[in-house]
C-alpha positions as a LaTeX table, in Angstrom:
\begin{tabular}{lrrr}
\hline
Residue & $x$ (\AA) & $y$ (\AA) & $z$ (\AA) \\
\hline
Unk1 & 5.47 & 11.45 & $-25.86$ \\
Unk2 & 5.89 & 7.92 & $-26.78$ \\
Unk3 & 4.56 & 4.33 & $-26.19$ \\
Unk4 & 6.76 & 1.59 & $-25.96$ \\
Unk5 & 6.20 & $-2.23$ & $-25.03$ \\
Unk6 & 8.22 & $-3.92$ & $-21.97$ \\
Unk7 & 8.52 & $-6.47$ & $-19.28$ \\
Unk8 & 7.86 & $-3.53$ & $-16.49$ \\
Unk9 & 7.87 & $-6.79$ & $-13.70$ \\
Unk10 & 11.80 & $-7.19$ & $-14.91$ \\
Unk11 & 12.38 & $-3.68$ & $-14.81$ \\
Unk12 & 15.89 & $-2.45$ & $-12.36$ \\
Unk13 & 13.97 & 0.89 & $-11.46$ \\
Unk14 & 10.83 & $-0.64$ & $-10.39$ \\
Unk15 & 13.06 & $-3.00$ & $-7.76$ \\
Unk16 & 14.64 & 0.78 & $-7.35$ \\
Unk17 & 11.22 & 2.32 & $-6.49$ \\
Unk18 & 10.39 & $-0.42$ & $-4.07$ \\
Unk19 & 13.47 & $-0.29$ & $-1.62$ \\
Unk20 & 13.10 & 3.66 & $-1.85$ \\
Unk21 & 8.91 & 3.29 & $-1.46$ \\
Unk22 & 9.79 & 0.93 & 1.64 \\
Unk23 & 12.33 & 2.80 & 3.41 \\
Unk24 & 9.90 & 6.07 & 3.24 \\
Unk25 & 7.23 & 4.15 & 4.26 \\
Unk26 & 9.64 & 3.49 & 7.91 \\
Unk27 & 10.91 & 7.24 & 8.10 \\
Unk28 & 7.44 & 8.79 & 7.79 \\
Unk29 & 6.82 & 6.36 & 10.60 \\
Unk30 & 10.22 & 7.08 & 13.07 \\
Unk31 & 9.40 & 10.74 & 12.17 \\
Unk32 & 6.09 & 10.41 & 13.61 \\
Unk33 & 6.62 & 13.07 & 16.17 \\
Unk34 & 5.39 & 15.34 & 13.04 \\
Unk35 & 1.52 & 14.96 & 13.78 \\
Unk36 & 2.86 & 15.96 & 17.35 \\
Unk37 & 2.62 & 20.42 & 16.68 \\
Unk38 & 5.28 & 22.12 & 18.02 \\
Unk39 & 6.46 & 25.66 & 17.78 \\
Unk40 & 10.10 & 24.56 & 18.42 \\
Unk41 & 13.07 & 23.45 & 15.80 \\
Unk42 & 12.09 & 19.96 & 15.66 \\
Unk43 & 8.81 & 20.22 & 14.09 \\
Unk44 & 10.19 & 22.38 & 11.39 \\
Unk45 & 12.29 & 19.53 & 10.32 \\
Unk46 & 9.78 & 16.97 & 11.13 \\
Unk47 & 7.68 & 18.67 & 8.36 \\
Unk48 & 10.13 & 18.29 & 5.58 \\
Unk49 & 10.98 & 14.89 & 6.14 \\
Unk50 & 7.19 & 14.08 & 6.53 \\
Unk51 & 7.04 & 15.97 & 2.78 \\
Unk52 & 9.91 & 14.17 & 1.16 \\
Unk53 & 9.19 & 10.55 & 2.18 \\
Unk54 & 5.13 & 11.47 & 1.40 \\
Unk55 & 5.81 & 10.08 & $-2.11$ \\
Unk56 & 5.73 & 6.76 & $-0.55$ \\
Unk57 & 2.70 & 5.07 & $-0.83$ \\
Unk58 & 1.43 & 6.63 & $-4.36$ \\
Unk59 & 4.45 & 5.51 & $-5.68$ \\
Unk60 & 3.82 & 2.17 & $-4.51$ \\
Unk61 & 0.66 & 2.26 & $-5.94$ \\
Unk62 & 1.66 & 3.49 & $-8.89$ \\
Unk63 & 4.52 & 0.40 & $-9.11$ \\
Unk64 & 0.80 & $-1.58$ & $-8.81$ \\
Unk65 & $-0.24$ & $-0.08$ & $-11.82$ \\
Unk66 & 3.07 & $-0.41$ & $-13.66$ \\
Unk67 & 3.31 & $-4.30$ & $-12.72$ \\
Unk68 & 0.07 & $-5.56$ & $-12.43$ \\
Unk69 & $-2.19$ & $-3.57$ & $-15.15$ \\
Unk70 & $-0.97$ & $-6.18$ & $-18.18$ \\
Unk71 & $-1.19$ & $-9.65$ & $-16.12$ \\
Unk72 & $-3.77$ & $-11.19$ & $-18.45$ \\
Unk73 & $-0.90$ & $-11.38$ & $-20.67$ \\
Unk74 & 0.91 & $-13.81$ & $-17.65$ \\
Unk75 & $-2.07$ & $-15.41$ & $-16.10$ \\
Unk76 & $-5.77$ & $-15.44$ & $-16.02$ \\
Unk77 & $-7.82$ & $-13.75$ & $-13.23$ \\
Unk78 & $-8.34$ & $-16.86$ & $-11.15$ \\
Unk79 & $-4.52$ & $-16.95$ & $-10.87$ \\
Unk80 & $-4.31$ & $-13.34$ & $-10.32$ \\
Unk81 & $-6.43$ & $-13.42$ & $-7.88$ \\
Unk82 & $-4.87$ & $-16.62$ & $-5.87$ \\
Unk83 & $-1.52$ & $-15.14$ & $-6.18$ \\
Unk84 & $-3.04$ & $-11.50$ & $-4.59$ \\
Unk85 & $-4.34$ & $-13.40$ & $-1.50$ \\
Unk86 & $-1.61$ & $-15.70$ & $-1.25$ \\
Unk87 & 0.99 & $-12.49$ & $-0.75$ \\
Unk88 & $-0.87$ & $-9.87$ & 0.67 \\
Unk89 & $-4.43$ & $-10.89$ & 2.20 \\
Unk90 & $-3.18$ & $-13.76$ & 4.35 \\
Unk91 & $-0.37$ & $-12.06$ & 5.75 \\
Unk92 & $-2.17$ & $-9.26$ & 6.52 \\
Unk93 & $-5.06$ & $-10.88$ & 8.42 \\
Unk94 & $-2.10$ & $-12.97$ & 10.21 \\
Unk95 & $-0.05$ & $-10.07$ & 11.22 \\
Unk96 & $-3.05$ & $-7.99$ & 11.90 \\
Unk97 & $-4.36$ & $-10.61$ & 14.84 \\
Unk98 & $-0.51$ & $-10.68$ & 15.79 \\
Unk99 & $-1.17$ & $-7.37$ & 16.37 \\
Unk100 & $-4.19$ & $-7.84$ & 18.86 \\
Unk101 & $-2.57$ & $-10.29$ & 20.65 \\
Unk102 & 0.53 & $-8.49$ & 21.81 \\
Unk103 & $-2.05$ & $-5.47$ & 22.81 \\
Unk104 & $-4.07$ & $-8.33$ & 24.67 \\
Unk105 & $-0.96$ & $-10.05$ & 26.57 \\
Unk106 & 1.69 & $-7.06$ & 26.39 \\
Unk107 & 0.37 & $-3.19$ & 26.45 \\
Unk108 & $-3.05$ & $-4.50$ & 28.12 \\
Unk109 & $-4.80$ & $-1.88$ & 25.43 \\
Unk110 & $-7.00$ & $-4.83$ & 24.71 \\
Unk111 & $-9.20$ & $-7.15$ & 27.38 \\
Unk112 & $-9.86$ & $-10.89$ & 26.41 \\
Unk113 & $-13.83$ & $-9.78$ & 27.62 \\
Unk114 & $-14.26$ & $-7.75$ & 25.07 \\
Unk115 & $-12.79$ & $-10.45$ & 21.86 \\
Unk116 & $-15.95$ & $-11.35$ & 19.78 \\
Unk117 & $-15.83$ & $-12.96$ & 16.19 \\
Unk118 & $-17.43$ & $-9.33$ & 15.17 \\
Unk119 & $-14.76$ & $-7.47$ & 17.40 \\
Unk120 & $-11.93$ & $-9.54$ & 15.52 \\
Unk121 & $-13.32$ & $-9.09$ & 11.87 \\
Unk122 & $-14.18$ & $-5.07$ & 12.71 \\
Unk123 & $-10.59$ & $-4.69$ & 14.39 \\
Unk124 & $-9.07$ & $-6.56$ & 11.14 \\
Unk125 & $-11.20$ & $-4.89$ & 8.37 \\
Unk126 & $-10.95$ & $-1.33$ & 9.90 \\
Unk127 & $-6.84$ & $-2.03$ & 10.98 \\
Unk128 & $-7.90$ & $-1.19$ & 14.11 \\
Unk129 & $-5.34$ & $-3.34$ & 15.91 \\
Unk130 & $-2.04$ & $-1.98$ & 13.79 \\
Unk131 & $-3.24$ & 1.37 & 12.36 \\
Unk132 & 0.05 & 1.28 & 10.02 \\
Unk133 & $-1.92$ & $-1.21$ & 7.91 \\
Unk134 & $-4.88$ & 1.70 & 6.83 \\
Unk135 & $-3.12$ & 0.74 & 3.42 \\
Unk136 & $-4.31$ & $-2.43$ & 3.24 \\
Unk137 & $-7.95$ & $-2.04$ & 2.66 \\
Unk138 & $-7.57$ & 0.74 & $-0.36$ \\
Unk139 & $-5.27$ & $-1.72$ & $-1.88$ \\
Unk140 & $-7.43$ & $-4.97$ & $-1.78$ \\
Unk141 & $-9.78$ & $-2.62$ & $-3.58$ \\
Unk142 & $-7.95$ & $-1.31$ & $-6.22$ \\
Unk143 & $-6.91$ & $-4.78$ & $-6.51$ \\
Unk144 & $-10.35$ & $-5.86$ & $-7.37$ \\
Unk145 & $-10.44$ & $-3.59$ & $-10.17$ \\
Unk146 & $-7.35$ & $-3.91$ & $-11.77$ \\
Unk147 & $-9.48$ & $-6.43$ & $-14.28$ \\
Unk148 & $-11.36$ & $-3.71$ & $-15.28$ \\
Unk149 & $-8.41$ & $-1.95$ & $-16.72$ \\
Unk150 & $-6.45$ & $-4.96$ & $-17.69$ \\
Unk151 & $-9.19$ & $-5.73$ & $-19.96$ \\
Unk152 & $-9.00$ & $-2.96$ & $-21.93$ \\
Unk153 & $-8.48$ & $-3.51$ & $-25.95$ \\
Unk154 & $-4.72$ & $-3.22$ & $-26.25$ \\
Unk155 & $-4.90$ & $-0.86$ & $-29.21$ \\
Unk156 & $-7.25$ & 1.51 & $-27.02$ \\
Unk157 & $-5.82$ & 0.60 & $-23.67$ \\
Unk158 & $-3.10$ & 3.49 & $-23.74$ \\
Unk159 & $-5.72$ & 5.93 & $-25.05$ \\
Unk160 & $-8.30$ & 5.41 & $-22.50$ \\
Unk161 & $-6.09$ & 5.73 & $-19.57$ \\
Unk162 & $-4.60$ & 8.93 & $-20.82$ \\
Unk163 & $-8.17$ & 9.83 & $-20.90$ \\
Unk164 & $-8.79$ & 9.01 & $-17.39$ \\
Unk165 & $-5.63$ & 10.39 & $-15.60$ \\
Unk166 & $-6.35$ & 13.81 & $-17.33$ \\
Unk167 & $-10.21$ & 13.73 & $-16.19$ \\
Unk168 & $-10.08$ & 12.25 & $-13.02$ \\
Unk169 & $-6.88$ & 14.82 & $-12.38$ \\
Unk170 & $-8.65$ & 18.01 & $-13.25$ \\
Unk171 & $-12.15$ & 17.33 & $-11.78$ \\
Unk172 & $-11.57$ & 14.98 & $-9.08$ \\
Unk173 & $-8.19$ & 16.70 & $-7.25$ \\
Unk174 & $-7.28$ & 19.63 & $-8.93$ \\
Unk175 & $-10.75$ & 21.56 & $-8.65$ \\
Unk176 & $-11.58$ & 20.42 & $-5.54$ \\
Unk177 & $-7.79$ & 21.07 & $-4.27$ \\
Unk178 & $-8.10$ & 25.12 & $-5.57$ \\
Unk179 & $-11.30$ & 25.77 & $-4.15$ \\
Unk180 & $-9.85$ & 24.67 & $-0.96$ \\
Unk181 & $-7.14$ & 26.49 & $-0.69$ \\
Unk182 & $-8.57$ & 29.59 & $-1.78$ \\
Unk183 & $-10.91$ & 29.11 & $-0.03$ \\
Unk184 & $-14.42$ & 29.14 & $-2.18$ \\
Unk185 & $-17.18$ & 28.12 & $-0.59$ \\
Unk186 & $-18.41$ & 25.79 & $-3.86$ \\
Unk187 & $-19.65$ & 22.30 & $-3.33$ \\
Unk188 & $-17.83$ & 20.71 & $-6.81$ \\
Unk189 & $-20.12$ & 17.92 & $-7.33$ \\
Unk190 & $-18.73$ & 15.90 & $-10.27$ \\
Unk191 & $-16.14$ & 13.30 & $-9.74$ \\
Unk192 & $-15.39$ & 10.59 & $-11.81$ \\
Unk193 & $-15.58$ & 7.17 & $-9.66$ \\
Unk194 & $-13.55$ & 4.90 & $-11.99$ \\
Unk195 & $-10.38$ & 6.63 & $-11.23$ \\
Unk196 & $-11.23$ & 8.15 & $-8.06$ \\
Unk197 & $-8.68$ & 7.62 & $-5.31$ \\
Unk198 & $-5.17$ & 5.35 & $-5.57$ \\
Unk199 & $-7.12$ & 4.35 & $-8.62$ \\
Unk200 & $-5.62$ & 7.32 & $-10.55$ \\
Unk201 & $-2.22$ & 6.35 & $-8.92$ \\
Unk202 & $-2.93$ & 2.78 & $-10.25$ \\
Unk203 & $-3.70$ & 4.56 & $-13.83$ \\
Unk204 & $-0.49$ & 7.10 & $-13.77$ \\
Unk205 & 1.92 & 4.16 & $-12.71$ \\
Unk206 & 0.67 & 2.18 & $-15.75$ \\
Unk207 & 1.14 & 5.50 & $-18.11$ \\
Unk208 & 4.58 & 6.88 & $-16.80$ \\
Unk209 & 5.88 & 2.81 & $-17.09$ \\
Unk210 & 4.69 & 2.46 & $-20.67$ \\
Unk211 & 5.26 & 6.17 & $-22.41$ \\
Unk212 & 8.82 & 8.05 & $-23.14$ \\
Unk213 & 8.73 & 11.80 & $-22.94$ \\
Unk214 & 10.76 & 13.94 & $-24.65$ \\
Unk215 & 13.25 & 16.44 & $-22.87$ \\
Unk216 & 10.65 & 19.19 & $-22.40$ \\
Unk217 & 7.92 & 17.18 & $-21.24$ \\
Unk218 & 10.51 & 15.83 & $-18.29$ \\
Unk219 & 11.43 & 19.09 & $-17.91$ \\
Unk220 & 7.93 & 20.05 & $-17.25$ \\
Unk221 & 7.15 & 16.88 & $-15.15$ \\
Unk222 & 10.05 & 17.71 & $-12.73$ \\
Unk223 & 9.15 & 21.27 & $-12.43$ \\
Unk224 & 5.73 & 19.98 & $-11.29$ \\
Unk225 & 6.79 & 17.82 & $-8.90$ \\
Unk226 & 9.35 & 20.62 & $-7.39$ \\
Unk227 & 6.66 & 22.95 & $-6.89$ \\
Unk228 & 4.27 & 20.16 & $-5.22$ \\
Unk229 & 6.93 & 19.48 & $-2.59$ \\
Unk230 & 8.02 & 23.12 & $-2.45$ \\
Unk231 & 3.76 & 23.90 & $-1.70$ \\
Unk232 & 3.90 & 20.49 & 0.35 \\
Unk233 & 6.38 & 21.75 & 2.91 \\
Unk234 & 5.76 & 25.21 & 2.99 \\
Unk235 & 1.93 & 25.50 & 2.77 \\
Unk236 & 1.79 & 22.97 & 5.65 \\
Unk237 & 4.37 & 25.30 & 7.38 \\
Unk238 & 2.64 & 28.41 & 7.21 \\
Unk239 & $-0.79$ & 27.47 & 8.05 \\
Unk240 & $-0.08$ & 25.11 & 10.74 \\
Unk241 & 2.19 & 27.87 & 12.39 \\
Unk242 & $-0.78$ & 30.04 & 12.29 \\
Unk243 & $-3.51$ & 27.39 & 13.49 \\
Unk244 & $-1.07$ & 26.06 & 16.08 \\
Unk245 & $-2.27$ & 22.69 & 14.95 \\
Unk246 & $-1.21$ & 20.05 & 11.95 \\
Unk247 & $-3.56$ & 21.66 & 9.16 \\
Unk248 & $-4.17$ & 18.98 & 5.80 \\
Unk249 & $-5.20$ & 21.59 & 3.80 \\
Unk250 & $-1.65$ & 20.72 & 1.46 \\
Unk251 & $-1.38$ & 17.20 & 2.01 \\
Unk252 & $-3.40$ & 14.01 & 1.74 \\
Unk253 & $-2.22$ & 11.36 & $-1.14$ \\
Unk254 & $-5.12$ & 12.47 & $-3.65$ \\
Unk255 & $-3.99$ & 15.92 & $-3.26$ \\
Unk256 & $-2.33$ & 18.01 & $-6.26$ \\
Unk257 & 1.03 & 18.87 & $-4.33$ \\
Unk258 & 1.73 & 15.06 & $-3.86$ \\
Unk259 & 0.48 & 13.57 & $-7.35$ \\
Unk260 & 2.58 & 15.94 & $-9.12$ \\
Unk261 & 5.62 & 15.31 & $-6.41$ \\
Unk262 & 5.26 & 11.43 & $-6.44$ \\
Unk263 & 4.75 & 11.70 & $-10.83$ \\
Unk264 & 8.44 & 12.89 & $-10.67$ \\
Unk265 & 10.15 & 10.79 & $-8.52$ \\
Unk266 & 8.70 & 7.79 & $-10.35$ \\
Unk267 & 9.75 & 9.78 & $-13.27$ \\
Unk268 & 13.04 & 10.78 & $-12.52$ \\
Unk269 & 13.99 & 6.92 & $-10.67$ \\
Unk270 & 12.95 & 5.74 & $-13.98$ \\
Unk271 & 14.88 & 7.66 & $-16.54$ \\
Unk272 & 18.03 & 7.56 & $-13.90$ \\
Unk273 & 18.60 & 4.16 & $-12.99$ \\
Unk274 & 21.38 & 3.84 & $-14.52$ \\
Unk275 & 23.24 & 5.87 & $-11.86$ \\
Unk276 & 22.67 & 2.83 & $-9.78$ \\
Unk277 & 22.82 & $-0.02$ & $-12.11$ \\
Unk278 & 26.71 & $-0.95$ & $-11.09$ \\
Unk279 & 27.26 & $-4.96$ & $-9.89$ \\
Unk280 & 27.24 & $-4.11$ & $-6.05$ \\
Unk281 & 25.08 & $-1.82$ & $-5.72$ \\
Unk282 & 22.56 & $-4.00$ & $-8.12$ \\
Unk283 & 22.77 & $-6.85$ & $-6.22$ \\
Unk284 & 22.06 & $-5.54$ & $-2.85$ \\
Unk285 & 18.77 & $-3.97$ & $-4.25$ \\
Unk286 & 17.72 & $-7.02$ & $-5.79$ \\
Unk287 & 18.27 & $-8.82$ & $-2.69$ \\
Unk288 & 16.21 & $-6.07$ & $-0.77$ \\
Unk289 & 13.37 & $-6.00$ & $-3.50$ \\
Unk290 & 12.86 & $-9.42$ & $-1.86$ \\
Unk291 & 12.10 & $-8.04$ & 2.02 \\
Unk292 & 10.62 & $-4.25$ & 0.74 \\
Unk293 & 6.95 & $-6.08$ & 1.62 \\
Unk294 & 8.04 & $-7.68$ & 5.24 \\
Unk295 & 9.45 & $-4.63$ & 6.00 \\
Unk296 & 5.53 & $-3.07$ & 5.52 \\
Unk297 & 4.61 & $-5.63$ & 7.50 \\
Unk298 & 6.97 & $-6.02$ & 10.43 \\
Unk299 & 8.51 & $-1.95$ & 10.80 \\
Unk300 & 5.82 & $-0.92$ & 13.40 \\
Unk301 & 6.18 & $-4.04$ & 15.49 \\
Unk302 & 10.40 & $-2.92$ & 15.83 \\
Unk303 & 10.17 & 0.25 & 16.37 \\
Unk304 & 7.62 & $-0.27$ & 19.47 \\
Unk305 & 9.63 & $-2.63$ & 20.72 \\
Unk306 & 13.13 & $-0.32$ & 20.25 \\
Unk307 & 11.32 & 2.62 & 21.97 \\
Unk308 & 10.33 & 0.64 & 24.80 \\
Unk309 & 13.34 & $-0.91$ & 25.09 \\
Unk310 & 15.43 & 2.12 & 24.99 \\
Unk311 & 13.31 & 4.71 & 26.16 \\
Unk312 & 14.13 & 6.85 & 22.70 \\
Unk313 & 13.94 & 10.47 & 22.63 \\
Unk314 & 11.40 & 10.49 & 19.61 \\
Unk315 & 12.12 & 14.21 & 18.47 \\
Unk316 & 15.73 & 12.95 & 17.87 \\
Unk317 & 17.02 & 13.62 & 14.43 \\
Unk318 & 19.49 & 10.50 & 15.28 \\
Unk319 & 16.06 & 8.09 & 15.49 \\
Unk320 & 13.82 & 10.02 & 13.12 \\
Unk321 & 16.43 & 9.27 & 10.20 \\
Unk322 & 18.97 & 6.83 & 11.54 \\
Unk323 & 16.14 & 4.65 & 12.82 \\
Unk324 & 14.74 & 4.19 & 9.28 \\
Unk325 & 17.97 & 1.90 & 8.50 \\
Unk326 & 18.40 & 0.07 & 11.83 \\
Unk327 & 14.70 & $-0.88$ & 11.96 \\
Unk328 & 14.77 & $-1.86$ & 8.35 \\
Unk329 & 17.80 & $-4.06$ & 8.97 \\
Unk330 & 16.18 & $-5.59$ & 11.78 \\
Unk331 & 13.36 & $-6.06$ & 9.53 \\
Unk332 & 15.13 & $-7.83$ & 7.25 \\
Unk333 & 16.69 & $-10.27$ & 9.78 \\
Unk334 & 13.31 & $-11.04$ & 11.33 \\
Unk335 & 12.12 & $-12.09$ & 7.90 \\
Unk336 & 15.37 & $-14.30$ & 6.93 \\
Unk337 & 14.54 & $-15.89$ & 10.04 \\
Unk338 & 10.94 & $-16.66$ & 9.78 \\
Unk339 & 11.33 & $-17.84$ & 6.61 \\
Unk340 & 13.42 & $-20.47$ & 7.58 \\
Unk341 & 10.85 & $-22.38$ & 9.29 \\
Unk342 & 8.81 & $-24.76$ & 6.80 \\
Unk343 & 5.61 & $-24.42$ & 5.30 \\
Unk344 & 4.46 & $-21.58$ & 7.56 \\
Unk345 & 7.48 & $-19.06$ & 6.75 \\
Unk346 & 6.83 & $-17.77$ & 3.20 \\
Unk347 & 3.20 & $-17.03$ & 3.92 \\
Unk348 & 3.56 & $-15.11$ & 6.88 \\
Unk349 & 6.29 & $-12.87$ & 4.81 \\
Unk350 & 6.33 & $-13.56$ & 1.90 \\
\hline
\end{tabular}
C-alpha cells in the first residue's frame, strides 16, 4: 500500500462515481416498493436492486472526502465555507419550501393554518416536507468538520486517518454489527465520536483516493465488498421472510455489509476507469457530472408527478429500472431549463 499525491477534483473516476452515485440514488427511489414486504416475486427482486444501488450515498460521501479533505491547499475556510452554502445550503432550503408548497396547493397534505416560522424551520431542518432530502442534514455536518481533518500536518495527515478508519471501523460498526446479528445481549459502550457516522465514509474516501494497493490487497478489498453485498441481499432475505416484515438488522449505511460493499465499488471505479475513458463516452459523463446534484434535488419531484400522471404500476420491473433513466433525463432537462433564466438559475441548481 502506497501514497501518492493528485488533483482528486480533476480526477475521470470521481466524475465516474458521481453519475453512477446519482443514478442509484433515483433507482433506490423508483424501487421504493422494497420497504413495501411482500411474499410474492417482486419483492425478491426489489431486495437486490435495493442492495446493489445501497452503495449510493457512502460513496458520495466518500467522493466528499476524496475532493474536499485537501481544500486549504485551494482556498481558505471562509471560501470553503461560502462556496458550501452557495451549492448546497441554499438550494436545499429553496427546494425544500418548494416542497411544502406543492403539498399546501397540490396534495392538500399541508393546511396554510397550520404554517408558522417554527413549523417552516422544523419542516426544513428535519426534511419533513421532501423526506428524500434526510441526506442533507448529515452532510452540512460532516461539512462542518471537514476543517478538522483538513488541518491535519501533511506529513501525519495520511497516518492519522489510517488510524481512524481502522478504530472507528472495528469499535464503532464492526462490534456493534456482530453482537447484533448474533445476537448478544452486550451494551458495547465505546465509540469513537470523531469518525462516527458518514464521518468514517468522509475518512475512507480521502484514504482509498490518495493510497495504491497492490494486487492482493485489491484482491482482498473486492472479496470484502462481494461478501457485504452477498450478506446485504441475502441476510435481509432470510430474516425478513421469516419476520414477514423489512428487518435492518443487515443494512443501514454505517453497517459492515455496506462499508465493505461501497469500499469496493469506489475501489474497483477507480482502478477501472479506463474501460470508460474513450472520447464519447467521456464527454457525455463530463457533461452529466454537471446535473448528478440537480438530479438529487429534482428526482422525487418527477417521479410524483409521472406516477400521478400515469397511474404507474410501482412493482413494475419496467419503472423500478427503466424509470431511473427517464426520470434522470427529465431531470436533466428541467435543470438546462432553469438555468437559463438569469441570476436566479444557477442557485436554485447549481
Amino acid at each position: 500500500m502506497e501514497t501518492r499525491s493528485n488533483e482528486s477534483s480533476n480526477l475521470f473516476y470521481i466524475t465516474v462515481l458521481n453519475v453512477l452515485s446519482a443514478l442509484a440514488v433515483v433507482g433506490m427511489h423508483t424501487n421504493g416498493c422494497f420497504w413495501q414486504f411482500s411474499r410474492e416475486h417482486w419483492w425478491f427482486t426489489a431486495n437486490i436492486i435495493e442492495s446493489v444501488f445501497y452503495f449510493a450515498v457512502p460513496v458520495f460521501f466518500m467522493i466528499t472526502g476524496a475532493t474536499l479533505l485537501d481544500y486549504t491547499k485551494r482556498c481558505d475556510t471562509k471560501t470553503f465555507f461560502i462556496r458550501r452554502l452557495k451549492k448546497t445550503v441554499l438550494p436545499f432550503v429553496f427546494w425544500s419550501l418548494v416542497s411544502m408548497v406543492l403539498q399546501i396547493v397540490f396534495s392538500k397534505n399541508i393546511s396554510w393554518g397550520i404554517v408558522t416560522i417554527g413549523y417552516v424551520i422544523d419542516g426544513v431542518l428535519n426534511t419533513k416536507f421532501n423526506s428524500v432530502y434526510w441526506f442533507f442534514p448529515p452532510l452540512f455536518g460532516v461539512y462542518l468538520s471537514i476543517p478538522l481533518f483538513a488541518c491535519l500536518e501533511e506529513s501525519k495527515k495520511i497516518a492519522v486517518l489510517k488510524y481512524l478508519a481502522g478504530s472507528c471501523f472495528l469499535l464503532n460498526c464492526l462490534i456493534p454489527f456482530l453482537l447484533t446479528v448474533f445476537k448478544i445481549k452486550i451494551h458495547f459502550p465505546i465509540v469513537i465520536a470523531v469518525g462516527s457516522g458518514y464521518l468514517l465514509y468522509l475518512i475512507l474516501g480521502y484514504l482509498f483516493n490518495r493510497l495504491d494497493f497492490s494486487k492482493k490487497e485489491k484482491r482482498i478489498i473486492y472479496l470484502l465488498a462481494f461478501l457485504g453485498l452477498l450478506v446485504h441481499v441475502c441476510g435481509t432475505y432470510f430474516i425478513s421472510m421469516e419476520a414477514g416484515k423489512v428487518l435492518r438488522t443487515y443494512k443501514d449505511y454505517n453497517n459492515v455489509p455496506c462499508i465493505l460493499y461501497s469500499l469496493g465499488i469506489f475501489l474497483f471505479v477507480k482502478e477501472n476507469v479506463h474501460w470508460l475513458n474513450t472520447a464519447s463516452l467521456k464527454w457525455v459523463l463530463e457533461r452529466l457530472k454537471d446535473y448528478t446534484f440537480a438530479i438529487y434535488l429534482l428526482h422525487w419531484f418527477v417521479m410524483q408527478s409521472l406516477l400521478k400522471a400515469f397511474h404507474i404500476d410501482t412493482h413494475s420491473i419496467v419503472y423500478r429500472l427503466g424509470g431511473i433513466f427517464i426520470v434522470s433525463f427529465i431531470c436533466v432537462c428541467i435543470t438546462w431549463v432553469i438555468r437559463k433564466i438569469p441570476w436566479i438559475g444557477r442557485r436554485i441548481l447549481p
